[in-house]
C-alpha positions as CSV (number, residue, x, y, z in Angstrom):
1,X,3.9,5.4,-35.6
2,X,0.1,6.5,-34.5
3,X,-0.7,2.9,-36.4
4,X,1.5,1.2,-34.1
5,X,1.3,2.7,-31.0
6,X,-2.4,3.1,-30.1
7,X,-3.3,-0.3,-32.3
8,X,-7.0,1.4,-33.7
9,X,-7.6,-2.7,-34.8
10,X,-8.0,-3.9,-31.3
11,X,-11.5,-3.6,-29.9
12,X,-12.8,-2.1,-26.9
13,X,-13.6,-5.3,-25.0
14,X,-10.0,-6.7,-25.4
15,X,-8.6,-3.1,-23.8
16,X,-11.3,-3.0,-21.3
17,X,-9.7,-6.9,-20.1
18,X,-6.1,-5.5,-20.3
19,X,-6.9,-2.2,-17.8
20,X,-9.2,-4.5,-15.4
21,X,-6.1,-7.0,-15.1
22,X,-3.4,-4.2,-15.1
23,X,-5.5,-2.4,-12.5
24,X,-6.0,-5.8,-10.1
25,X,-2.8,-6.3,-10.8
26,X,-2.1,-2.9,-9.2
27,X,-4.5,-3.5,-6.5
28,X,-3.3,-6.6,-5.4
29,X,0.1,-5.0,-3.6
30,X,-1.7,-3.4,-1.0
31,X,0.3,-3.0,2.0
32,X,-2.8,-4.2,3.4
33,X,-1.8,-7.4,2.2
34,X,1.6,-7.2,3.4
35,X,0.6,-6.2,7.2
36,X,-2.0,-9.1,6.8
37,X,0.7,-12.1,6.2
38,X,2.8,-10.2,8.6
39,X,0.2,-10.7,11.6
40,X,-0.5,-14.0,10.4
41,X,2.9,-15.1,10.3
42,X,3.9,-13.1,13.7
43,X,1.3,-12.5,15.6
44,X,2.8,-12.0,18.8
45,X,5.8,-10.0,17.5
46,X,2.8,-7.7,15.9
47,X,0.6,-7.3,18.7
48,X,3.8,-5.8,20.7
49,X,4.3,-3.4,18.6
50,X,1.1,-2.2,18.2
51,X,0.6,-2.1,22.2
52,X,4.3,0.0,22.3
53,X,3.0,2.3,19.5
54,X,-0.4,2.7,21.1
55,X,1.2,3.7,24.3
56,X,3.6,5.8,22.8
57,X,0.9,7.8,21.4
58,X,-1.0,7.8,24.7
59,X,1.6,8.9,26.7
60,X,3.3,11.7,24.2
61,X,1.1,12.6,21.5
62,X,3.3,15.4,20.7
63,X,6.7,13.8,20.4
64,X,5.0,11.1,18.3
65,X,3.3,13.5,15.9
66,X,6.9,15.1,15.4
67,X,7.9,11.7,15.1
68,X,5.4,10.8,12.5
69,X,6.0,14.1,10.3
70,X,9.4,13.5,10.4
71,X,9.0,9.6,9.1
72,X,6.8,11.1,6.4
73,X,9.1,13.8,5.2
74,X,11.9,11.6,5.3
75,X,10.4,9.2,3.1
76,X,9.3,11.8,0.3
């Protein structure tokens, strides 16, 4: 099973190729890259929510930080 499993006949070069395209594989679903084709595809739509969220946070820091923590622990 050891024989089969970590494949001692392959050499190093062939594994370094397969973790540098796993890990751009990886890096390449950014959701920097989402946001990005969002705003290019609605840039207006994008812009207004960043000018409501900006003044959101200007006008009630608090509320939004409770607001924030509250997004976060809901999504763990």
């Amino acid at each position: 099973m050891m024989y089969l499993f970590l494949k001692p006949y392959r050499p190093s070069s062939e594994e370094i190729d397969d973790l540098e395209d796993s890990t751009a594989d990886a890096l390449a679903d950014l959701p920097f890259d989402t946001l990005k084709k969002l705003v290019e595809k609605y840039p207006v739509s994008v812009t207004a929510g960043a000018l409501i969220l900006g003044y959101t946070l200007v006008r009630d820091p608090k509320t939004a930080t409770r607001h924030a923590q509250r997004l976060l622990l809901g999504l763990l």
